[in-house]
VOBA-1610 file (N, C-alpha, C; in pm, whole numbers, padded with zeros to 5 digits, always signed):
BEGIN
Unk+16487+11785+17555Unk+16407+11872+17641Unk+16259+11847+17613Unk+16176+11811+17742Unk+16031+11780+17697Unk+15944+11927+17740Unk+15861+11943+17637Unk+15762+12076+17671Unk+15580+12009+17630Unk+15579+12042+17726Unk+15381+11918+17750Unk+15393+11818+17709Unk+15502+11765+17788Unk+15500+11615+17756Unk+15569+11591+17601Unk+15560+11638+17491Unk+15638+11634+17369Unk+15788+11680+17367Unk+15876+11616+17288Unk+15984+11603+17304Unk+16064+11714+17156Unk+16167+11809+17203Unk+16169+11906+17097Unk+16257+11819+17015Unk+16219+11832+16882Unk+16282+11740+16740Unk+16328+11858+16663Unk+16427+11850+16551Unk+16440+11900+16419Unk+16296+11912+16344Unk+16270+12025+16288Unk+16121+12018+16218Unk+16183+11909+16059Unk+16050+11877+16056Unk+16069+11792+15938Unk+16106+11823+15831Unk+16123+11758+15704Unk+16155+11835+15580Unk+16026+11881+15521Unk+15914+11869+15550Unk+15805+11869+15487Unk+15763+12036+15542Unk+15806+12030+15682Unk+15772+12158+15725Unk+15876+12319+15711Unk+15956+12211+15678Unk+16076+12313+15602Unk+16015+12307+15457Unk+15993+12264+15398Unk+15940+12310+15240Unk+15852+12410+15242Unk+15726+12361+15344Unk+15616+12420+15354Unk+15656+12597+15379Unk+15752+12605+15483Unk+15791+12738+15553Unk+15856+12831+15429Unk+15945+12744+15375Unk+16048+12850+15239Unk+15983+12894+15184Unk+15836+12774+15103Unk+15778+12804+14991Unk+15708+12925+15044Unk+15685+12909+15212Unk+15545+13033+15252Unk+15637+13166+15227Unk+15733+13165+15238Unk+15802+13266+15280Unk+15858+13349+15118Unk+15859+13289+14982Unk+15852+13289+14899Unk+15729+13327+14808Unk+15618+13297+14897Unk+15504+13379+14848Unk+15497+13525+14905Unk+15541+13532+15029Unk+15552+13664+15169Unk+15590+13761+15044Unk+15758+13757+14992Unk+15770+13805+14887Unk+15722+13893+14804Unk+15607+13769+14767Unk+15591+13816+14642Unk+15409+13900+14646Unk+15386+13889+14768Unk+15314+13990+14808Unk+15168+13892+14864Unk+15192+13745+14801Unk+15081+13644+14827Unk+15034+13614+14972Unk+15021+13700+15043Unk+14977+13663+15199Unk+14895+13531+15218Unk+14765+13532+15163Unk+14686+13412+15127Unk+14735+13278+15129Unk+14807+13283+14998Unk+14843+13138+14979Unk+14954+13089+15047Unk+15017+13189+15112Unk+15123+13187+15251Unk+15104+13154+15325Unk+14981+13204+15411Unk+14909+13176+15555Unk+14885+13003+15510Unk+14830+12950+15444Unk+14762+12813+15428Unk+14851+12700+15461Unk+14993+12777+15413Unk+15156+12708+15431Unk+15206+12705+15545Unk+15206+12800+15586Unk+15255+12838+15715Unk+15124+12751+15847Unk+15026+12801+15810Unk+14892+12721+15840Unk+14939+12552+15870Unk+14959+12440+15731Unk+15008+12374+15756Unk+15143+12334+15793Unk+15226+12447+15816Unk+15351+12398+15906Unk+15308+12382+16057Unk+15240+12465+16079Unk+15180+12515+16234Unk+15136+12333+16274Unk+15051+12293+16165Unk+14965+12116+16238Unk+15067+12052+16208Unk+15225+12067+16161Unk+15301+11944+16122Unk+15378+11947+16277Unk+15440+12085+16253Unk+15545+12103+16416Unk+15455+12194+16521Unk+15339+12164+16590Unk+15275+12262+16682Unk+15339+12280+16781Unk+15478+12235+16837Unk+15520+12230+16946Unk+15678+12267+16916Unk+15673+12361+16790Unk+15802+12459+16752Unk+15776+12619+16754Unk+15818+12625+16829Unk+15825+12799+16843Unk+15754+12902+16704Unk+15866+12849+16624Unk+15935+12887+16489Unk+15758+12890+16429Unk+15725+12772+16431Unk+15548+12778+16362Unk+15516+12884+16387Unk+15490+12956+16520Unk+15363+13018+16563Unk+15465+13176+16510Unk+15579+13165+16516Unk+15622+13274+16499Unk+15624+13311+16407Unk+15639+13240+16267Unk+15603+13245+16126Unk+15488+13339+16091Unk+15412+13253+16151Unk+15234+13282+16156Unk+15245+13458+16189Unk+15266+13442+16328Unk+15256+13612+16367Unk+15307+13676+16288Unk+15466+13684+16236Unk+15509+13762+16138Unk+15385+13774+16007Unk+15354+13669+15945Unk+15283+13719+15839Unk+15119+13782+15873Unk+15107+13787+16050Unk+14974+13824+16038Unk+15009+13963+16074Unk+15166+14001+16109Unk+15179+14148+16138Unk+15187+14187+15968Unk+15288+14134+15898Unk+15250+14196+15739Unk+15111+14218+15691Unk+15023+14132+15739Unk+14900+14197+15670Unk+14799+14237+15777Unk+14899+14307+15884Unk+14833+14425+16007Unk+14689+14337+16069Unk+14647+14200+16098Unk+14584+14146+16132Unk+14627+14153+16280Unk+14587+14242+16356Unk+14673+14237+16471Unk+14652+14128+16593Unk+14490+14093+16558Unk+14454+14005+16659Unk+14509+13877+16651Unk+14490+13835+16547Unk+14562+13718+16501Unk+14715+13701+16537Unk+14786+13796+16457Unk+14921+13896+16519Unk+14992+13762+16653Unk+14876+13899+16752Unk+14862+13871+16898Unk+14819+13719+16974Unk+14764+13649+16884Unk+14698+13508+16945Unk+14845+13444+16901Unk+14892+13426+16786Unk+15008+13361+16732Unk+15113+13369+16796Unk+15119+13471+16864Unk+15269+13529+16968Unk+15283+13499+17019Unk+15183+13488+17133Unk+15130+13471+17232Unk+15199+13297+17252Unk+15095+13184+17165Unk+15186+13084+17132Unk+15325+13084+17108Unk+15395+13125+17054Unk+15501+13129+17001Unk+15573+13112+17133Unk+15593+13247+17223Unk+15626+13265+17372Unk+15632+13180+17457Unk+15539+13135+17416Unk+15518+13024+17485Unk+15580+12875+17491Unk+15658+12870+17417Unk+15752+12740+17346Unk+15890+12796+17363Unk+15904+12917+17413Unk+16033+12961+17371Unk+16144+12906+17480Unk+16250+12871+17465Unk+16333+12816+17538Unk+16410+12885+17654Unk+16452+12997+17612Unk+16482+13148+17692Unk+16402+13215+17758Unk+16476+13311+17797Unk+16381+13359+17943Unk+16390+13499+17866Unk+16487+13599+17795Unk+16482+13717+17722Unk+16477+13732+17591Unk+16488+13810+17549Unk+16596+13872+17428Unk+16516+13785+17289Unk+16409+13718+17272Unk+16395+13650+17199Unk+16302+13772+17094Unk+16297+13751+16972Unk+16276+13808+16855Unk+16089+13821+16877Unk+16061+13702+16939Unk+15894+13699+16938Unk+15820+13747+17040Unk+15917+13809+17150Unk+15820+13883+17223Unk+15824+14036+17143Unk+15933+14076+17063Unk+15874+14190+17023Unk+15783+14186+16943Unk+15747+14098+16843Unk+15664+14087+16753Unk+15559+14097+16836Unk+15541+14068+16999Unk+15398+14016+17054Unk+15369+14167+17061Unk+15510+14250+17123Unk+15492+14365+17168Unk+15409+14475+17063Unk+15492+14483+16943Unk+15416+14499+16821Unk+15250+14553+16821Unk+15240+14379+16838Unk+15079+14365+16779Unk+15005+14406+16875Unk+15070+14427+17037Unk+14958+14442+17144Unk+14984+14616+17160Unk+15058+14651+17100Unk+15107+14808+17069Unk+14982+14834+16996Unk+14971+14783+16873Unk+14814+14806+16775Unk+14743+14810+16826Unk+14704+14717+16909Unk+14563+14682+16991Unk+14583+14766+17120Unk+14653+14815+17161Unk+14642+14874+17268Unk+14622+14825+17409Unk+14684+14701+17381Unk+14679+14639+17505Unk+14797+14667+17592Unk+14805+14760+17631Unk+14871+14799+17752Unk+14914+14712+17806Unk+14926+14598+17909Unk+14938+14532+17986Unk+15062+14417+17943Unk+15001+14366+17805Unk+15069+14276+17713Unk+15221+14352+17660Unk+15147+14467+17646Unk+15312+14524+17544Unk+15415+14560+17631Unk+15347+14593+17787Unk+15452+14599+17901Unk+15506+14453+17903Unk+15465+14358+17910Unk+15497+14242+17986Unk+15616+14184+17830Unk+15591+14197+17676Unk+15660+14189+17614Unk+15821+14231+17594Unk+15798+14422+17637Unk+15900+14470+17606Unk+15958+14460+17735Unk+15939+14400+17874Unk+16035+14365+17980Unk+16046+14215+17946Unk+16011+14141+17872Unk+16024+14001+17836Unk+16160+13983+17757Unk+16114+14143+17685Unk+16238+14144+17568Unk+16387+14165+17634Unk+16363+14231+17725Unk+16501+14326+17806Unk+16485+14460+17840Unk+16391+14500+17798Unk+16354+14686+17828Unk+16282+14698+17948Unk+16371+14813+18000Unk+16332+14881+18135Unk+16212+14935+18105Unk+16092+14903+18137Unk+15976+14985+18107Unk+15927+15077+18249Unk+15894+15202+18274Unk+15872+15223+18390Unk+15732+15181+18437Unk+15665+15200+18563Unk+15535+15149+18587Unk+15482+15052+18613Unk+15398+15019+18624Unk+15353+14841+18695Unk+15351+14744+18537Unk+15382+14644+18570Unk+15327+14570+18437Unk+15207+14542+18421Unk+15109+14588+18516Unk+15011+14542+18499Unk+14908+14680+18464Unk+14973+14789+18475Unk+14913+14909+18426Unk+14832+14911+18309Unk+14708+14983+18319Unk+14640+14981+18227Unk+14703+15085+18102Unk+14727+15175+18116Unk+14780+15315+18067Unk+14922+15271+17982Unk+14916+15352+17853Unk+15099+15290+17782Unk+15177+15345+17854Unk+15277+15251+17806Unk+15397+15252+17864Unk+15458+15443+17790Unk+15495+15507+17887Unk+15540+15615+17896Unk+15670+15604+17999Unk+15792+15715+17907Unk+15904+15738+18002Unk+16002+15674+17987Unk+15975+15589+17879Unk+16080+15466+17832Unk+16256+15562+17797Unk+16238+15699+17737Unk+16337+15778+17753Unk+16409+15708+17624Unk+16364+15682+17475Unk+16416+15588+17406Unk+16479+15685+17287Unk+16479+15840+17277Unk+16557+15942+17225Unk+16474+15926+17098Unk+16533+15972+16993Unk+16509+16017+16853Unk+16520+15923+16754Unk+16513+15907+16611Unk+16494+15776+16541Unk+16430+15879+16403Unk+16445+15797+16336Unk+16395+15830+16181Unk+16357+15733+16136Unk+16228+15712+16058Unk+16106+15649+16032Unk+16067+15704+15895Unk+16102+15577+15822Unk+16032+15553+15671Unk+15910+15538+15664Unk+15856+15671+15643Unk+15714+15603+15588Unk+15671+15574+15439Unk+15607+15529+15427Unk+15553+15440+15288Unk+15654+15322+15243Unk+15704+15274+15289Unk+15814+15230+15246Unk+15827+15113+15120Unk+15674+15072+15085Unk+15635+14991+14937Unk+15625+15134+14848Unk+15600+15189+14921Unk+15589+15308+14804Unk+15693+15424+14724Unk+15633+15560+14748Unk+15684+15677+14732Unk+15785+15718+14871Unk+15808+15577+14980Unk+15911+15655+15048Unk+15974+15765+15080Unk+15944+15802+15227Unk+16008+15953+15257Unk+16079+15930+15405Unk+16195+15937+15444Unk+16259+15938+15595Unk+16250+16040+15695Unk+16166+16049+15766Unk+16148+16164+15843Unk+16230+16157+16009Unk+16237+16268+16061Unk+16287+16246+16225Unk+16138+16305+16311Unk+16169+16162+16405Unk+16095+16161+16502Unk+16085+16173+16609Unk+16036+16136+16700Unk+16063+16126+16872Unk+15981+15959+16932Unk+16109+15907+16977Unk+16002+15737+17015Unk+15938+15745+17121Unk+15792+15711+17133Unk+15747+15671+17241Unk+15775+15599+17288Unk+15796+15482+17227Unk+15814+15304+17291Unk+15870+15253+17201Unk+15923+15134+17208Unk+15979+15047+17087Unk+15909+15025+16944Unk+15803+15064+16934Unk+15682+15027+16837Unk+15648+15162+16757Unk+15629+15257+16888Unk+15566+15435+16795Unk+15673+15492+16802Unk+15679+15613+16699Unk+15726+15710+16654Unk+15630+15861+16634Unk+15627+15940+16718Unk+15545+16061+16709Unk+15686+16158+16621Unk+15588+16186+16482Unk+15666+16268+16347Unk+15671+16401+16374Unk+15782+16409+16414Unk+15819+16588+16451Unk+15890+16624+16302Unk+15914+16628+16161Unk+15972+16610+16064Unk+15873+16673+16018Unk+15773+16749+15920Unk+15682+16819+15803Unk+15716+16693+15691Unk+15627+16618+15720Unk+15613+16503+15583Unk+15589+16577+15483Unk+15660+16524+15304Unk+15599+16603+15208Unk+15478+16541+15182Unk+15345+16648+15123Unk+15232+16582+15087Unk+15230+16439+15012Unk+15351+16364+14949Unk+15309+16217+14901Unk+15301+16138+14976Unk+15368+16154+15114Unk+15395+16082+15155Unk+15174+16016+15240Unk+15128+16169+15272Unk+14957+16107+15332Unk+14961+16124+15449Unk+15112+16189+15477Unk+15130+16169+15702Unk+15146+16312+15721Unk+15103+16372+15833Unk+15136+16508+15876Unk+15225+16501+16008Unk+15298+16648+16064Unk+15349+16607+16162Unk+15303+16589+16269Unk+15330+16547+16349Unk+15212+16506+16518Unk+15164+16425+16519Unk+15173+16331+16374Unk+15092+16208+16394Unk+15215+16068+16450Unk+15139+15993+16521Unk+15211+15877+16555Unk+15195+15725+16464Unk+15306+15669+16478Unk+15308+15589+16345Unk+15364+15434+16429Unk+15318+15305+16390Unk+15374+15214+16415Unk+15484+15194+16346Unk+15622+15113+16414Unk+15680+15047+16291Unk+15735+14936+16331Unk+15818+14901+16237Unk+15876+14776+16263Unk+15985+14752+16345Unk+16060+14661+16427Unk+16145+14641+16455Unk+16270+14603+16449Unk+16320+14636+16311Unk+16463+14585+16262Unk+16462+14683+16187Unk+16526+14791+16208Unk+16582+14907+16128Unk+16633+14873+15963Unk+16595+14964+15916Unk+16639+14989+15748Unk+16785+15118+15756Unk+16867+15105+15768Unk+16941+15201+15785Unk+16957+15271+15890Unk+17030+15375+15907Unk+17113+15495+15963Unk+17077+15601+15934Unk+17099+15751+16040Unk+17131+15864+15978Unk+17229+15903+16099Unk+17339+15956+16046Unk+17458+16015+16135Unk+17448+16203+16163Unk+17519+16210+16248Unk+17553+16373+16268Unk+17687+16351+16250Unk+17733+16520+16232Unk+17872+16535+16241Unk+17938+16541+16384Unk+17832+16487+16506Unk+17900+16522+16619Unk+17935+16331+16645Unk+17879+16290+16539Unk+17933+16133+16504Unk+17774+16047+16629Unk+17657+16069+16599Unk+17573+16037+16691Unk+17507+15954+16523Unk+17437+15831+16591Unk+17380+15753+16446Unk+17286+15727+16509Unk+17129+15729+16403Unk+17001+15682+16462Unk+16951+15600+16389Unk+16904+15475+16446Unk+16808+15388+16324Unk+16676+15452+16216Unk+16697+15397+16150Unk+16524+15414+16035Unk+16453+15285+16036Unk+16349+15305+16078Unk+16291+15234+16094Unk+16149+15227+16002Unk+16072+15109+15916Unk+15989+15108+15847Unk+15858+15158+15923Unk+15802+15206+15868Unk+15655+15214+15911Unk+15590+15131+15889Unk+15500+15054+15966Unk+15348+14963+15908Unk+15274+15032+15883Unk+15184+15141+16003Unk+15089+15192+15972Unk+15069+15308+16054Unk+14956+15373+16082Unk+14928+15494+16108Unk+14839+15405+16257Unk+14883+15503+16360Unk+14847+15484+16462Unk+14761+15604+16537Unk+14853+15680+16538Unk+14745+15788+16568Unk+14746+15930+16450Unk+14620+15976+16361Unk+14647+16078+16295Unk+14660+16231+16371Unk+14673+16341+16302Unk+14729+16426+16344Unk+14632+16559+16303Unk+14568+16660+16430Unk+14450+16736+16297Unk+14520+16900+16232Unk+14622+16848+16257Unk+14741+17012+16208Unk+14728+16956+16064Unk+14687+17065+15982Unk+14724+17066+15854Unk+14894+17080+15785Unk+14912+17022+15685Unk+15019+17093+15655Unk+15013+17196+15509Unk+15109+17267+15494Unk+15077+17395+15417Unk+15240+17399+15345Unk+15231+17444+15269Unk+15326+17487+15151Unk+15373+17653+15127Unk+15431+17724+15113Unk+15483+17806+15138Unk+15616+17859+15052Unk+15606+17987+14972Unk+15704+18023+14899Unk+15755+18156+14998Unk+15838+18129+15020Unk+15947+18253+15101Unk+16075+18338+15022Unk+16051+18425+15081Unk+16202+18525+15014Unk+16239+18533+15145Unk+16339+18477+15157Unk+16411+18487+15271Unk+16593+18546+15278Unk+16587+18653+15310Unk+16763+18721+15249Unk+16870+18663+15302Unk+16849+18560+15429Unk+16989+18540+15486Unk+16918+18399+15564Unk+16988+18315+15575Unk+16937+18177+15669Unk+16879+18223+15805Unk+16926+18328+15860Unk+16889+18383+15972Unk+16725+18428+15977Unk+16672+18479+15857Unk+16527+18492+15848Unk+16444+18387+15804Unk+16520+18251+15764Unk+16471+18192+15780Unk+16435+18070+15889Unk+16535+18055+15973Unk+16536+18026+16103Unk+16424+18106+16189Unk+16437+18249+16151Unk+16314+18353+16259Unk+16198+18248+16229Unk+16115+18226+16089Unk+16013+18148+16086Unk+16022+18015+16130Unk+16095+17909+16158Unk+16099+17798+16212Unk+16083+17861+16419Unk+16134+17917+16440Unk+16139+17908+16533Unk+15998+17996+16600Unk+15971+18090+16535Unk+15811+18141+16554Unk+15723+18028+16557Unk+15723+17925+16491Unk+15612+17834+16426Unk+15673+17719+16554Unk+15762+17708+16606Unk+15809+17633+16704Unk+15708+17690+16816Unk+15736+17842+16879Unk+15718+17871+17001Unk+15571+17916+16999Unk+15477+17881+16876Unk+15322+17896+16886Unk+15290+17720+16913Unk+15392+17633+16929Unk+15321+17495+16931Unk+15313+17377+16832Unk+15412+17494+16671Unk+15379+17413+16587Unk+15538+17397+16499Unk+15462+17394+16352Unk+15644+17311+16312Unk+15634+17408+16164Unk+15762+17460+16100Unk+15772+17539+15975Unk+15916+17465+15945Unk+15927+17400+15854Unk+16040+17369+15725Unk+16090+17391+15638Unk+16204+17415+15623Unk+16272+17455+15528Unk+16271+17358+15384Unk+16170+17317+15345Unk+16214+17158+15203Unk+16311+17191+15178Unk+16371+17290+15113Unk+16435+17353+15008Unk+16579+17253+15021Unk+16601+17307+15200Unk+16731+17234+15200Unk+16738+17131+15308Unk+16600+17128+15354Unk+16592+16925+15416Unk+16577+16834+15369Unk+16488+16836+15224Unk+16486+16717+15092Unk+16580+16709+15066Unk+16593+16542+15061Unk+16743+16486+14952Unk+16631+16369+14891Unk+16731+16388+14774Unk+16639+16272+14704Unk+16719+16125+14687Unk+16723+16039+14704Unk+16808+15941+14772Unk+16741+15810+14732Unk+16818+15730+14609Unk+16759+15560+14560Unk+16763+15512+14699Unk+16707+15368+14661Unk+16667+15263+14757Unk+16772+15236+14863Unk+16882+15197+14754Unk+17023+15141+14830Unk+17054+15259+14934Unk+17064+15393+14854Unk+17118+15471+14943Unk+17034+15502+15072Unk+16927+15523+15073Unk+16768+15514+15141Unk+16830+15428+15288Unk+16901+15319+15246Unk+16876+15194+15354Unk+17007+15133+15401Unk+17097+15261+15384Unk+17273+15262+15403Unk+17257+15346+15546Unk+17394+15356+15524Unk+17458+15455+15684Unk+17447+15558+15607Unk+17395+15677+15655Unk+17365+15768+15555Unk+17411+15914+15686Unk+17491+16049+15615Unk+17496+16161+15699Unk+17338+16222+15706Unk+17335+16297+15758Unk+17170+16385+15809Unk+17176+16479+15765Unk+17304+16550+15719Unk+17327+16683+15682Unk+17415+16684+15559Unk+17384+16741+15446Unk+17508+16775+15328Unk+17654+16835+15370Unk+17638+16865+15518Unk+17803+16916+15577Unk+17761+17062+15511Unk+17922+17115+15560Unk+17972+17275+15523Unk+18006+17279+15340Unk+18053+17410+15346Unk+18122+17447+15236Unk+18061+17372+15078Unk+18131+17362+14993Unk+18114+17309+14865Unk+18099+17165+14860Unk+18121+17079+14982Unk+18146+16944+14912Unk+17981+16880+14863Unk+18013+16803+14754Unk+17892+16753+14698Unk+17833+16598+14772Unk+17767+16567+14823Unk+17705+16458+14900Unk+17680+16368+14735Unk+17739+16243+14753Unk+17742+16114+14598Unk+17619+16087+14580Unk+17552+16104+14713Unk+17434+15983+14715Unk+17336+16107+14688Unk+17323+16177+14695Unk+17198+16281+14683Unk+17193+16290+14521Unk+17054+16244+14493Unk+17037+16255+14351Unk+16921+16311+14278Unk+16909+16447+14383Unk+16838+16555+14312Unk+16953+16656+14194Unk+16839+16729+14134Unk+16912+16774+14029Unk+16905+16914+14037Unk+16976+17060+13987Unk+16977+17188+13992Unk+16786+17230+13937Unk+16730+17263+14023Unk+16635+17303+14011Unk+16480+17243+14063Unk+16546+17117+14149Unk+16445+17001+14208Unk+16489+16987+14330Unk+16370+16973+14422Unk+16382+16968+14568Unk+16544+16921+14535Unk+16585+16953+14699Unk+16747+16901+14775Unk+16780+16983+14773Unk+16928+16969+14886Unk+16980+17094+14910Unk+17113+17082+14769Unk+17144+17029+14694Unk+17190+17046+14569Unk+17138+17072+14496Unk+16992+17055+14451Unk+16902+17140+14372Unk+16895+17283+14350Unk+16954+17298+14476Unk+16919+17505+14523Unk+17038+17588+14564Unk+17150+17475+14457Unk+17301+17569+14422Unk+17304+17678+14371Unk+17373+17733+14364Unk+17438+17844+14281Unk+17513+17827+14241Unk+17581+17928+14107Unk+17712+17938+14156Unk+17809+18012+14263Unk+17914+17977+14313Unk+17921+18051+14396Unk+17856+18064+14573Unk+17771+18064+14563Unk+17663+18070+14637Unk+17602+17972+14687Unk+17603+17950+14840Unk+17496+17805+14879Unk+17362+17866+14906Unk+17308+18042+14923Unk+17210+18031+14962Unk+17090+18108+14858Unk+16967+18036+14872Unk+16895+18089+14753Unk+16778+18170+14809Unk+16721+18305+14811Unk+16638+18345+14897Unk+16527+18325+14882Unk+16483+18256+14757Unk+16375+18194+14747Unk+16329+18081+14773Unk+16310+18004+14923Unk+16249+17905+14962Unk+16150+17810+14972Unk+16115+17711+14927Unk+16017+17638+14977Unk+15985+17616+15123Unk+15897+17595+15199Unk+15931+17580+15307Unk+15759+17485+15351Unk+15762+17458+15433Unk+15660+17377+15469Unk+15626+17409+15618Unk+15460+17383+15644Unk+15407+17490+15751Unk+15325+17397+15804Unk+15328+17353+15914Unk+15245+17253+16038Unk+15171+17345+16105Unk+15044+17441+16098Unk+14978+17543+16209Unk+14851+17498+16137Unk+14712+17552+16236Unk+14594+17472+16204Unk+14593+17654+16138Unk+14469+17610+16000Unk+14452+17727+15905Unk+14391+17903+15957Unk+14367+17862+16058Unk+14337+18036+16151Unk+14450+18086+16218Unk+14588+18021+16207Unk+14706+18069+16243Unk+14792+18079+16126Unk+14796+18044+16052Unk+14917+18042+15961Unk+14972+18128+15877Unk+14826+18193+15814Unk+14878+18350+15799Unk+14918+18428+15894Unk+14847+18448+16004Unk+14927+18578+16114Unk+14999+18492+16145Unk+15065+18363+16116Unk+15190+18318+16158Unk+15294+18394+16060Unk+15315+18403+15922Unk+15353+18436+15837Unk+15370+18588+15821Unk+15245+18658+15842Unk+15254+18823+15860Unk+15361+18867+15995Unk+15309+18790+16120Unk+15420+18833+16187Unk+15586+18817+16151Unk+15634+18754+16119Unk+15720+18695+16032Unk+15779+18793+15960Unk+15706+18835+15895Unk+15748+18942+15774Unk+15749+19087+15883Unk+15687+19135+15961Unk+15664+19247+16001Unk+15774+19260+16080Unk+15851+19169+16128Unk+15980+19193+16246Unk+16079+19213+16129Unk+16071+19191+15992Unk+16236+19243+15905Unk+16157+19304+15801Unk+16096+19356+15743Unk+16002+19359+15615Unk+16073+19383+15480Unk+16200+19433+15519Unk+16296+19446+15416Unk+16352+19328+15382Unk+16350+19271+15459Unk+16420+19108+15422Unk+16354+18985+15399Unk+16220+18970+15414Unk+16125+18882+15412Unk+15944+18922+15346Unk+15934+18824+15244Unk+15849+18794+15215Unk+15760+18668+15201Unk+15634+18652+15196Unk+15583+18482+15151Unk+15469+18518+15027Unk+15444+18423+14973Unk+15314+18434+14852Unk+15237+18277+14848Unk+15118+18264+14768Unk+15150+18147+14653Unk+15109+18024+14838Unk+15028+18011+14965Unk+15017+17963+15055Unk+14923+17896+15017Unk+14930+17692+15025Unk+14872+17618+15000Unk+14816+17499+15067Unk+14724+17494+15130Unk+14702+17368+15187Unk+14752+17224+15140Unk+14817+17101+15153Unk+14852+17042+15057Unk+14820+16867+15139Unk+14798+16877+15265Unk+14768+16763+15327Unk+14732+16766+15446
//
């Protein structure tokens, strides 16, 4: 098959060394001395897909988006297929960062996705109708899995109360990657990808807040989630939405919920007295009326969010100890 006149070959062995070794630095965190590799694979095979796509991948690892975007762009351009190929999402990706509207339409219908609207629309792609998803953020780091809502193949707007390590609040929108890290299931047997985060796309100006509750029955504590819902904003229960969960388990098929009754979840590896909902056993007893809970309202609401709260049961509800925390 000839493409500009050049004829497609096996890449050489030289450009296969060059690519492993780059990809072996990727690793090990060496972007630099990667790019130079990858760099010279690009002048050995310029007329292999695979080069330019290399390239983009490592210019999306180190969020260079323009670059990203010029590399893709190439890449696409060599590609043999007409869909489904791995490098228009990457293009989609990077023109997601940049905000090029136009590009990330023409990617994610390149890819196979129904996008609604002109492709040539200036405005993002909205309406894609792409449901719910859970999104690792930090994921070199202190890792935390939150649930979201997708805009597009690329964002994730965090409807979840991040805990303060994580640096994210809810409402903010987040890029991520495109090859899921895991699962989370329901018991109605529904499974959603997790997906890594790159970076922060759009921040969020809702504070989040910390919160000690006496709450007598799950029912008063639901009243506050759902108050903090119908003012616009978001209230969490940590107490019993934290699980604390290693890597492996982190990036498995994982349930969403500890289930009913007594049974003990293997993988949850918090301990009696530390976030999780096994932390905040009893004996006897699954419910503890003393809650953590976590509070998404900007700081001139959150107390009379809280007082009202208390004033509809007063016998059954209290809060103290209210902390700004991110």
């Amino acid at each position: 098959m000839r493409i500009f006149g050049k004829v497609r070959h096996r890449p050489s062995a030289s450009w296969r060394q060059a690519t492993d070794r780059a990809f072996t630095l990727i690793g090990d965190g060496r972007y630099e001395d990667a790019g130079a590799l990858l760099t010279r694979a690009a002048d050995l095979e310029p007329w292999l897909s695979e080069s330019w796509f290399n390239l983009a991948l490592l210019h999306k690892f180190r969020h260079d988006w323009e670059q990203a975007r010029a590399a893709g762009l190439r890449a696409v351009a060599l590609l043999d297929k007409e869909t489904g190929a791995p490098d228009w999402w990457n293009v989609g990706i990077a023109a997601t960062a940049l905000q090029d509207w136009p590009l990330a339409r023409r990617a994610w219908q390149a890819y196979g996705l129904k996008v609604p609207g002109q492709a040539a629309a200036g405005g993002e792609p909205v309406g894609m109708e792409l449901g719910s998803a859970a999104v690792r953020l930090s994921p070199e780091g202190e890792a935390e899995v939150v649930w979201g809502r997708r805009l597009d193949p690329a964002r994730i707007e965090v409807l979840s109360i991040p805990l303060p390590s994580s640096g994210r609040r809810w409402g903010e929108v987040v890029l991520h990657d495109g090859v899921p890290h895991g699962e989370r299931t329901t018991a109605a047997g529904h499974s959603f990808p997790v997906f890594d985060e790159i970076e922060l796309w759009a921040p969020s100006p809702v504070p989040t807040w910390v919160v000690l509750l006496e709450a007598a029955a799950e029912d008063d504590r639901d009243a506050l989630e759902q108050l903090a819902a119908d003012a616009g904003f978001a209230a969490e229960d940590w107490s019993s939405s934290v699980r604390l969960l290693c890597r492996a388990c982190s990036e498995s098929r994982m349930p969403s919920a500890e289930g009913d009754g007594e049974h003990l979840d293997p993988h949850d590896h918090s301990e009696p007295g530390h976030p999780g909902p096994l932390g905040h056993r009893t004996a006897g007893d699954l419910w503890v009326p003393e809650r953590e809970c976590g509070i998404a309202a900007p700081a001139a609401l959150v107390r009379g969010l809280l007082d009202s709260w208390v004033a509809d049961s007063p016998d059954t509800r209290e809060w103290r100890d209210l902390e700004e925390v991110c």
